[in-house]
N, C-alpha and C positions, 0 to 999 in steps of 0.2 A: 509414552510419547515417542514420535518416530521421527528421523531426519527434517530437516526442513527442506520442503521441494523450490525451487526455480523456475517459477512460470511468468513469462513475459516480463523479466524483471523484478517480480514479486517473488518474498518468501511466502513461502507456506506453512505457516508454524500451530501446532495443538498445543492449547495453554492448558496447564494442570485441570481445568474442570471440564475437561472435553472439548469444549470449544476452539473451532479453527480460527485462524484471524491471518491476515495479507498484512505483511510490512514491505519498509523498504529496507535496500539493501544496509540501512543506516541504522534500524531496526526501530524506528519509527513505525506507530502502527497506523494501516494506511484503509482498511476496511475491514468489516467484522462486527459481532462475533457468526459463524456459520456454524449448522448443524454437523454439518458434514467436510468432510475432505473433498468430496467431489463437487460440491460444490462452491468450496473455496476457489478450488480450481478453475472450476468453468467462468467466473466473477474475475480471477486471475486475469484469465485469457483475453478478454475484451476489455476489460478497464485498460485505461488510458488519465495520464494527470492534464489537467490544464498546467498549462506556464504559467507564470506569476505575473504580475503585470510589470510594465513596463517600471521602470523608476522616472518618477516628474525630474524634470529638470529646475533647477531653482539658479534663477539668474538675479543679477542685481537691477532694482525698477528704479529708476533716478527720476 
């Protein structure tokens, strides 16, 4: 297994059975599993999160 790389924010980490997979920095895992490194990588590059949504407001209805 080798370093975890830093792409666009993503780790890049190989799990014990070969397999690549993107986390975040929180080590949450955030896509996967890949064949490859290089192709973790290139998924890395262009992925993007959405935002979460907004929080409702919750106000008092008299």
């Amino acid at each position: 297994m080798s370093a975890a790389k830093n792409v666009n924010g993503y780790l890049i980490n190989q799990a014990k059975d070969g397999q690549w997979w993107l986390t975040g920095s929180d080590g949450e895992s955030v896509a996967g599993p890949f064949p490859s490194e290089a192709l973790a990588i290139e998924v890395a590059s262009v992925f993007e999160d959405t935002p979460a949504p907004a929080a409702r407001r919750r106000g008092n209805k008299d």
